[in-house]
C-alpha positions in Angstrom: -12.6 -193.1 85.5 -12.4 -189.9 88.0 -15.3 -187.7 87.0 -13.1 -184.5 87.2 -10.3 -185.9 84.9 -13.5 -186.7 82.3 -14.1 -182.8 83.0 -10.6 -182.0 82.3 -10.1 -184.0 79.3 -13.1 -182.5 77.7 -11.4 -179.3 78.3 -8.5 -179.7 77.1 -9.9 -181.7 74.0 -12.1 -178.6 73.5 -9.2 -176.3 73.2 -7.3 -178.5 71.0 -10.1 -179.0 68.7 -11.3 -175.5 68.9 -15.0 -176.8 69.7 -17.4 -178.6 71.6 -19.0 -180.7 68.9 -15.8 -181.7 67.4 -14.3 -182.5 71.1 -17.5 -183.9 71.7 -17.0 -186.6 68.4 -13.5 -187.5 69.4 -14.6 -188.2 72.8 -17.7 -190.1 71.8 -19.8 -188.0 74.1 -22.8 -185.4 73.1 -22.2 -181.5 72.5 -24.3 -180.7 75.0 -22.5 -183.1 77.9 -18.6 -181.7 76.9 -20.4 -178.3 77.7 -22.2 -179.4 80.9 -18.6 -180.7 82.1 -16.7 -177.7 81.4 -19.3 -175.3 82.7 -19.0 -177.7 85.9 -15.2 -176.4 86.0 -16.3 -172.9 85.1 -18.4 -173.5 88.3 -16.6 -175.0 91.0 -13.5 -172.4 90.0 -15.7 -169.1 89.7 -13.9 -168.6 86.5 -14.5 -168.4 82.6 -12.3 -171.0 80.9 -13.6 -170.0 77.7 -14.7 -167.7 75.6 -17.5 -168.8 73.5 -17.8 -167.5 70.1 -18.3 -167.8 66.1 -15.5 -168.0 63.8 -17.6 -165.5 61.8 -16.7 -163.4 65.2 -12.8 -164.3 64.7 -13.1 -163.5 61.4 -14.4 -159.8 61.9 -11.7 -159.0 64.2 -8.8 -160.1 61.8 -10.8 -158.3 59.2 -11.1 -155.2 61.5 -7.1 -155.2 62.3 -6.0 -156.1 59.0 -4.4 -159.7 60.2 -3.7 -162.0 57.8 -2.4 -165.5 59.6 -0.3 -167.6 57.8 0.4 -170.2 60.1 2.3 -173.8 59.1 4.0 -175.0 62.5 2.4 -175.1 65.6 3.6 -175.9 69.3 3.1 -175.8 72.9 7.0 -176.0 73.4 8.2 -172.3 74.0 11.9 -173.6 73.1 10.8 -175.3 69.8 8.9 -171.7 68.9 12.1 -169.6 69.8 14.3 -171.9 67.7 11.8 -171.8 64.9 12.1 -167.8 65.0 15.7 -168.3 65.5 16.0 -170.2 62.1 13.7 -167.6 60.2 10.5 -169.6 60.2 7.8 -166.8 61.6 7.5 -164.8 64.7 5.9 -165.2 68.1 4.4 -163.8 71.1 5.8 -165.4 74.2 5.8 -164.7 78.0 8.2 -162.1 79.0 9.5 -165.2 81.6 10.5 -167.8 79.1 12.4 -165.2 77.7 14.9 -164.1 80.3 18.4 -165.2 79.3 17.4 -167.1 76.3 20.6 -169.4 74.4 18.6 -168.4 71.0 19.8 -165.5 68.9 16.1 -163.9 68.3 15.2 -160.2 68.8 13.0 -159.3 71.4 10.8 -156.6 71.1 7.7 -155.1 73.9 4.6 -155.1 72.7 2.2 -151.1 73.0 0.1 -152.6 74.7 0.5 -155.2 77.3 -0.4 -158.6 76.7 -1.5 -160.1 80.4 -2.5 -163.7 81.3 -5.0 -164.7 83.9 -3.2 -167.5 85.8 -6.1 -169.8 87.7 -4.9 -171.5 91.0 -7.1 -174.5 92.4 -6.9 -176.4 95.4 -9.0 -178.5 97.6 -7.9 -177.6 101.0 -5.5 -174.6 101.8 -4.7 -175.8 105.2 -3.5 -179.5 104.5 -1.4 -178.0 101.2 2.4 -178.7 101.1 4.8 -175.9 102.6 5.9 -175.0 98.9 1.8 -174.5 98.0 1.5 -172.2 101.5 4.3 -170.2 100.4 3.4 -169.5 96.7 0.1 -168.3 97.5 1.4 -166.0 99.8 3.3 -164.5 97.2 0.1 -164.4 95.4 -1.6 -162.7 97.7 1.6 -160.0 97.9 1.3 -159.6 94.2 -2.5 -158.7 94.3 -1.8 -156.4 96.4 0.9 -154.6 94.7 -0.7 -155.4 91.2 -2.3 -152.0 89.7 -5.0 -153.5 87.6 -6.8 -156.6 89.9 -7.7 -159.2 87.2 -11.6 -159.3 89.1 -11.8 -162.9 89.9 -11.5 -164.2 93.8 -10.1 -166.8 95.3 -11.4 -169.0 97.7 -9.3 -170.3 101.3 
């Protein structure tokens, strides 16, 4: 198998599980080589994928804000999650995107304070990319410079 989709299935299996050592035991490799491959992506992207921290750490910042989660469904599907809130199941936080002209009968309220999310864009070679890849990164590189607050990571050619 592709060394780099080894690297990206250990990050996504991280995520999912919510740890190395359990990602680690579900794709029968160590803790310490799940880590090695996703620090290789944190690497050859000059990015943080993740965060590392305790759940003792989560813990103190739902004590601090008084957050109590009660959560029974989950989903990646932003249409299954608007329905849900549709049918009186719970609330959500979803991209302000998704939510243009929605068929679902939800309210829609803006958060105080913004909630942003830091997009990562990888390619091997910017000169051989398709017309449609060309183009969107120039719109990328319009939006950085019109965007306020620059989100500190660069982007390689």
């Amino acid at each position: 198998m592709d060394m780099n989709l080894l690297k990206y299935r250990a990050f996504v299996a991280t995520v999912e599980d919510g740890s190395f050592t359990r990602a680690a035991e579900r794709l029968h490799y160590s803790q310490s080589g799940i880590s090695r491959m996703i620090a290789d992506l944190e690497r050859e992207w000059n990015l943080t994928l993740l965060e590392k921290g305790t759940k003792a750490e989560i813990a103190a910042l739902f004590e601090r804000y008084h957050l109590q989660p009660n959560v029974h469904f989950t989903t990646w599907d932003d249409y299954a999650v608007m329905s849900m809130v549709e049918s009186g199941l719970g609330i959500s936080i979803l991209p302000e995107l998704i939510l243009k002209r929605v068929p679902y009968r939800i309210a829609i309220r803006e958060l105080d304070v913004p909630a942003l999310r830091t997009i990562a864009f990888c390619l091997r070679d910017r000169k051989n990319a398709s017309l449609a890849v060309k183009r969107f990164l120039e719109y990328l590189d319009f939006r950085e410079e019109k965007t306020a607050q620059p989100c500190g990571k660069t982007r390689e050619n």
